[in-house]
Every structure is written in C-alpha cells, then in structure tokens.
C-alpha positions as CSV (number, residue, x, y, z in Angstrom):
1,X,-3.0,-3.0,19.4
2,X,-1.1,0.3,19.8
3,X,-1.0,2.9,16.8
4,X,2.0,1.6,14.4
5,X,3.4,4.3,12.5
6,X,2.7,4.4,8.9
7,X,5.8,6.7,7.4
8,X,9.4,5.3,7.7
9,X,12.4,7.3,6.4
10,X,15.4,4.8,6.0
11,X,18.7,6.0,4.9
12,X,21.2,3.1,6.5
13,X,24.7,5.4,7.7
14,X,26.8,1.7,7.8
15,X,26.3,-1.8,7.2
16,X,24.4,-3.3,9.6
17,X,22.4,-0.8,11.2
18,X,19.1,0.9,9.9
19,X,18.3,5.0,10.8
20,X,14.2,5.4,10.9
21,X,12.4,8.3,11.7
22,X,9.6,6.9,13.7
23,X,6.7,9.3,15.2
24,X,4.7,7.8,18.2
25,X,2.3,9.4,19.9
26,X,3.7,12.7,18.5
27,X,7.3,12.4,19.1
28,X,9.4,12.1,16.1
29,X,12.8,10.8,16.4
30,X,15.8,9.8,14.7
31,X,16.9,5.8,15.9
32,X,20.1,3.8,14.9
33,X,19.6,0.3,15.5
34,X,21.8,-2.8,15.0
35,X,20.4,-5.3,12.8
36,X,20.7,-9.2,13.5
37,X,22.6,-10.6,11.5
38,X,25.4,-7.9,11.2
39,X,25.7,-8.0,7.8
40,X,22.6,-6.9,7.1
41,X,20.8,-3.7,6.5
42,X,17.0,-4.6,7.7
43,X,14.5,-2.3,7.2
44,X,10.7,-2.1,7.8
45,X,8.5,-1.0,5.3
46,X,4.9,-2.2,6.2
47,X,2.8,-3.4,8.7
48,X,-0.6,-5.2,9.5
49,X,-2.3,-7.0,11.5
50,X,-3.6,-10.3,10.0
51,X,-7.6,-10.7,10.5
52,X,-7.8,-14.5,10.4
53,X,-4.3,-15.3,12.3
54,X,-2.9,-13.9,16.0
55,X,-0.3,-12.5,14.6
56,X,1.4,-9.1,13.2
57,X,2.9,-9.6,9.7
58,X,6.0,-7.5,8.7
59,X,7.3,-6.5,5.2
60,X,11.1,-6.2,5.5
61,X,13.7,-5.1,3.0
62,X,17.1,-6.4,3.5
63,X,19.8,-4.5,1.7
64,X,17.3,-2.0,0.2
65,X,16.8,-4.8,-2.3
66,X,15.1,-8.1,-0.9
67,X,11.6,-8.3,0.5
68,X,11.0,-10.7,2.9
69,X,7.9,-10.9,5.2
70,X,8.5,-12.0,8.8
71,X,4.7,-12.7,10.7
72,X,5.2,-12.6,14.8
73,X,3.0,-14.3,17.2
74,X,1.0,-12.6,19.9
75,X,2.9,-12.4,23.2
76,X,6.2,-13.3,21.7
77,X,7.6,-9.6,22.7
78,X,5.6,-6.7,24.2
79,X,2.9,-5.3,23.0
80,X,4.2,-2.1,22.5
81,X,7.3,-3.5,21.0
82,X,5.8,-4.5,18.1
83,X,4.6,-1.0,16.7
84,X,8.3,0.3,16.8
85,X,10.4,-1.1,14.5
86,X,13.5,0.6,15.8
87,X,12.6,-1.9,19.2
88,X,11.7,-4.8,17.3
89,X,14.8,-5.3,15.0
90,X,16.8,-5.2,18.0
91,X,15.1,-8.3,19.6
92,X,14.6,-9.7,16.5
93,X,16.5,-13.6,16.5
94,X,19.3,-14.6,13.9
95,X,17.5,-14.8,10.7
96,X,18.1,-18.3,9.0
97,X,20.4,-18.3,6.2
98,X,18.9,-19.4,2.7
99,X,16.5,-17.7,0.1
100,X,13.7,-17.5,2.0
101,X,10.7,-15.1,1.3
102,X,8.5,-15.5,4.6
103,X,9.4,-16.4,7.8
104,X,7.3,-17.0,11.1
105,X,8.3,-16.1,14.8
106,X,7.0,-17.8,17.9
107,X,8.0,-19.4,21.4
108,X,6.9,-22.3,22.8
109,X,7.4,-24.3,26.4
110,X,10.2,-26.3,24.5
111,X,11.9,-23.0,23.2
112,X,10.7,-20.1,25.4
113,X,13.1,-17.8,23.8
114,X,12.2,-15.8,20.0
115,X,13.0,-17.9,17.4
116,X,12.2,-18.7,13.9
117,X,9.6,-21.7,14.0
118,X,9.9,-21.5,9.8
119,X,11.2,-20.4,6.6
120,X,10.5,-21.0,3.2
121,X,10.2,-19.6,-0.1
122,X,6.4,-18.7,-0.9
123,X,4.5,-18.4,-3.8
124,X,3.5,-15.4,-4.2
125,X,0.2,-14.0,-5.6
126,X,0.5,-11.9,-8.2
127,X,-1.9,-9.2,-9.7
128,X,-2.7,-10.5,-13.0
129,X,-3.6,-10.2,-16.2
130,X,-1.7,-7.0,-17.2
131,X,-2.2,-5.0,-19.6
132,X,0.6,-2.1,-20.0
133,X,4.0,-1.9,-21.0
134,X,5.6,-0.5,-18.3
135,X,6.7,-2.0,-15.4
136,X,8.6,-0.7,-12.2
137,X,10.3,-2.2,-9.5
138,X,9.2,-1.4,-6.3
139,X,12.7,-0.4,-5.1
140,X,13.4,2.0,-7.9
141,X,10.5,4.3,-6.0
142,X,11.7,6.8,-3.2
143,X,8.7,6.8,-1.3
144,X,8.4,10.4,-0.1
145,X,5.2,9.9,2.3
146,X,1.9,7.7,2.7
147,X,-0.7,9.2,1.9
148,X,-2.9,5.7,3.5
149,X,-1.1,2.4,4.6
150,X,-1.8,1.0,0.8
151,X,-1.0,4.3,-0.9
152,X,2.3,6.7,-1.1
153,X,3.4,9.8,-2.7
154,X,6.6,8.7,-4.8
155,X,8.9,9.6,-6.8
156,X,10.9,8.1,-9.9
157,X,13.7,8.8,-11.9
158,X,11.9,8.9,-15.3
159,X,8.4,9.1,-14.2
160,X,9.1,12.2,-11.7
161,X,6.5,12.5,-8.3
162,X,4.0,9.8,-8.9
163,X,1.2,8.0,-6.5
164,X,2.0,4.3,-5.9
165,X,-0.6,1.8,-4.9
166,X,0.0,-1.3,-4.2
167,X,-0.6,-4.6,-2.0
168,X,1.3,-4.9,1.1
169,X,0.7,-8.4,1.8
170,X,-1.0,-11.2,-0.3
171,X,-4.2,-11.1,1.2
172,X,-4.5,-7.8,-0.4
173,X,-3.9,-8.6,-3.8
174,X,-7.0,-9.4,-4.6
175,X,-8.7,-5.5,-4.0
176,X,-5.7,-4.1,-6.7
177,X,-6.4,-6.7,-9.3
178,X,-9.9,-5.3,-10.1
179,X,-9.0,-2.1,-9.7
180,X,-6.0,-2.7,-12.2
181,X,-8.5,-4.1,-14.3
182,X,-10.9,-1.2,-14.4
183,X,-8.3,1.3,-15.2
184,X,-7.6,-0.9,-18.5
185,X,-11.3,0.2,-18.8
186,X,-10.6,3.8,-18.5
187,X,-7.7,4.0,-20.3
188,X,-7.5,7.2,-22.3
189,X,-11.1,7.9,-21.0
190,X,-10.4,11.1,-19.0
191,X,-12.6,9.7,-16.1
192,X,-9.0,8.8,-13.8
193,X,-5.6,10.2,-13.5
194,X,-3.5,8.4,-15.6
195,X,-2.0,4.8,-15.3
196,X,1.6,5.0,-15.8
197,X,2.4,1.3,-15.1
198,X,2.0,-2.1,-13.0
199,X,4.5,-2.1,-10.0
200,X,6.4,-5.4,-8.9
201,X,8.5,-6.7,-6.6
202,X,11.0,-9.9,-7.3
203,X,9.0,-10.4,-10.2
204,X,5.5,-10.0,-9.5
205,X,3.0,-7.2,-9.9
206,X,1.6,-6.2,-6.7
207,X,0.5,-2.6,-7.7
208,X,0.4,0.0,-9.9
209,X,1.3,3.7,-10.5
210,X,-0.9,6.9,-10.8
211,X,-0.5,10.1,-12.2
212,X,0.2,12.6,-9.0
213,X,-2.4,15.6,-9.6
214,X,-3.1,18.8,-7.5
215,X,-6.4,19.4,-6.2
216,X,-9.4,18.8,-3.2
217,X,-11.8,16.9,-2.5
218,X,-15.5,18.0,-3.6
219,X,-17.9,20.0,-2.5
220,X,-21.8,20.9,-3.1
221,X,-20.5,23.8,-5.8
222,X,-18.9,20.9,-7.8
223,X,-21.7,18.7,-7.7
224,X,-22.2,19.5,-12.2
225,X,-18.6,18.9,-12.4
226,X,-19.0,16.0,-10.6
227,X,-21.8,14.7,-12.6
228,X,-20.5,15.3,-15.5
229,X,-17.1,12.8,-14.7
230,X,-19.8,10.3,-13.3
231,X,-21.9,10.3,-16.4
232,X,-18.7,9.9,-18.4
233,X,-18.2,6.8,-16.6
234,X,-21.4,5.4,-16.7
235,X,-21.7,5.7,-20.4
236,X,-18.5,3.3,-20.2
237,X,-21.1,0.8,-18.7
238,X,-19.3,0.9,-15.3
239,X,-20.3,1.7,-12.0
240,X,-17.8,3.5,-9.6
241,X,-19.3,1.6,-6.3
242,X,-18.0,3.7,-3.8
243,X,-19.1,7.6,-4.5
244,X,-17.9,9.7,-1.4
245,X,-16.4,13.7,-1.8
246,X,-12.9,12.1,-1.1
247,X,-12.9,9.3,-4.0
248,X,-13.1,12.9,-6.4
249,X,-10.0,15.3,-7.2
250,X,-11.1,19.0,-8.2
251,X,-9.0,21.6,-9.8
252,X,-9.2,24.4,-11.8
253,X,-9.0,22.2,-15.3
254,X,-10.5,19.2,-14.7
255,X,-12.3,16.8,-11.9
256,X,-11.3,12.9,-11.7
257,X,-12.1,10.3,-10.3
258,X,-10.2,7.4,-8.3
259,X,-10.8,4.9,-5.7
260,X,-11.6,2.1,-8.7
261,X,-11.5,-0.9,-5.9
262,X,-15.1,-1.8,-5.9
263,X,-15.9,-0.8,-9.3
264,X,-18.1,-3.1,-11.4
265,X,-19.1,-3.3,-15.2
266,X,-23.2,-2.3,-15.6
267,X,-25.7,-1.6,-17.7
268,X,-28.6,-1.2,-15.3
269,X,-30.3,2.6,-15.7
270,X,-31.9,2.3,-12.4
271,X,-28.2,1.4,-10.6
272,X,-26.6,4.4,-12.5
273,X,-29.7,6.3,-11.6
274,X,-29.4,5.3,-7.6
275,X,-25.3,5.9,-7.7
276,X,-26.2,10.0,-8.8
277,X,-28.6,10.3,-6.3
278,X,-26.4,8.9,-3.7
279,X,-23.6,11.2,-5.1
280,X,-25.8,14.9,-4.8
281,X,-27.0,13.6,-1.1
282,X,-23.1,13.2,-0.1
283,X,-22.1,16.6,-1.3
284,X,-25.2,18.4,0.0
285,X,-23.6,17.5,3.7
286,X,-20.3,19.4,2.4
C-alpha cells in the first residue's frame, strides 16, 4: 500500500469541516474538507493496516472528543485514496447515528456503492493491571509530532512536553501491557525516564506517559556508560531483550534506557552474560 502519512495537524476553522496538514511524497499542504455528516468535526488520527484481515483500520475523533475506529475493505475506494485522509473523509458514507465505537465499510454486488455493512459498540481491550495514580485522557494531549506511528512528542497542561506511547488499535495492546508492567519494575530505579502515568481513552488505558529527555543515541565511547545502566538492570533480575544503540538515551548527566516491550524477568548469569556481549558488538559497528 502507498506511504500513509504519520503526522496530522488538525485545528477544525468551522463545524463540519477538518484542516490537516498532510505531507505525501514530500509535499506538505494545508486541506479543508467537508465532513459527512455536517455536523461533525471528523478527524484522523491513526492508521494501519491489519495483518490477519484485507482491510485498512482507521482511528477517528469526532468533535475532538470521541474515538471511533472505522476499518475499510480493499478495493472499496482507490488505492491511493486511502493514505490521504483529506480524500478519504470526503467519500466517506453517512455515518450511522447511535453510540457506536467501530464501524466496518464495504460494497457488495447487492450494494455497489460505500456503505457501512456494521456498527456496534465494542469491547475494548484495556492495558491492565495499573499501577500509578495518575491518569490522562488521551484528548487532554496536544500531540506536537510522532516520533514512530506508536509514539509522539506531547505536550500537557500540567505535565509540560512529555512522550506518549500508546496502542493505536486493540491488537496492540497487548506489546504496552508488558512494557507497562516492567516500568512498575523500574520505578524509582534510574534505569528509564520516568513514568508519569497510564493514558486512556473513554475509559480505558491504552498507554502510558514518559518523561521527554534530551539526548542521542549511543556510541562505542559510551559503551561503560552503557554497561553500567545495563548492569543496573540486570541486578533488578530483568532482561532488556532488545539491546540496539537506539533503545539507549545519552547525555551529559545520565544514560537511560527505554524500549521495555520485550523485556522479561531473569535470573540466568549466562542470559545477562550473552545480552552484554551482544550490547559491546552493536556499538563496536557505531
């Protein structure tokens, strides 16, 4: 499928219409686009492409509040429509009155034109347990820019610039609720950037909020720095799984680690052993 654009700027100038700044192929540019129903302000905030299914799944928010998630079949519109979202809410069919949370669109030889085959309310996986006291809602955030299609630079009116990472869809929910878990481990550890609380939307955690740090990735000079944060971790019988220059943050004052997804509780010497020796071959190529 063509490249769809990860950063979306929304501010809506009326009722009913939606302003994106949408870069394809290297073009930025502004787009006003009339959103079916009127009375809505649709906006999109994600997308993906689901492995197991022929379809592209969409995470919408409708009046900067509600988050609904609309999947489309292959070969309902062009292919290239589906990557702009400025061209897709305009051919986008009447969404169903109700309080619905997902929504499928197809055609079929009885109904060749778009429509929606479904609606329901769904739900929801949740990242669970938690274990701090804050919580945020998702659409308290002003997402300033992604940094990947999971993770953004934020900001928040109390917590100031922050790093938000966080599920997109349900079939992700299950990478963020281990690595949720593991920085309950490291909690007041100095291994991480801080955790500064779960993140939901319409009542459900779905991520979590880091500390926003200055820095760069490592290099073969940091490699006893580097060590050093590792062996911390280890003595807290976990194992980071994942050990690359770009999973470390180095500055002046301290180095961190991040990237907790595949992190595992262990008290095997020799797998400690094997993740250092793995970590001073990756830096020796930088």
């Amino acid at each position: 499928m063509t490249h769809i654009p990860n950063e979306f700027s929304t501010s809506p100038p009326n009722p009913g219409y939606c302003c994106m700044e949408v870069s394809v192929d290297g073009d930025t540019s502004d787009y006003r686009v009339k959103i079916n129903p009127p009375a809505a302000e649709l906006c999109v905030l994600d997308v993906a492409d689901d492995p197991d299914t022929p379809a592209t799944h969409y995470r919408l928010s409708e009046n900067g509040d509600r988050i609904i998630y609309v999947s489309i079949d292959t070969g309902v519109y062009d292919e290239d429509d589906y990557c702009v979202p400025p061209v897709l809410l305009d051919l986008l069919p009447p969404f169903p009155s109700g309080d619905w949370n997902k929504g499928h669109i197809t055609r079929t030889e009885e109904r060749p034109e778009a429509h929606f085959a479904w609606t329901r309310v769904a739900d929801l996986p949740a990242i669970t347990p938690t274990w701090h006291s804050r919580h945020v809602k998702f659409n308290q955030l002003n997402i300033c820019s992604k940094v990947m299609p999971n993770v953004a630079e934020a900001s928040h009116p109390e917590l100031g610039e922050v790093i938000a990472k966080y599920a997109r869809f349900e079939w992700e929910i299950a990478s963020y609720q281990s690595e949720t878990e593991v920085y309950h481990w490291l909690d007041g550890q100095n291994v991480g950037p801080d955790f500064l609380g779960h993140l939901t939307e319409g009542g459900r955690v779905i991520g979590f909020l880091l500390q926003k740090l200055n820095g760069r990735h490592a290099y073969f000079q940091d490699l006893a720095r580097c060590e050093d944060v590792v062996g911390k971790l280890h003595s807290l019988e976990i194992l980071h799984g994942d050990l690359n220059r770009h999973n470390f943050l180095v500055n002046e004052e301290q180095v961190v680690l991040f990237d907790f997804e595949t992190s595992v509780r262990s008290q095997d010497v020799d797998e400690k052993t094997e993740e250092l020796r793995g970590l001073k071959k990756e830096l020796l190529d930088h």
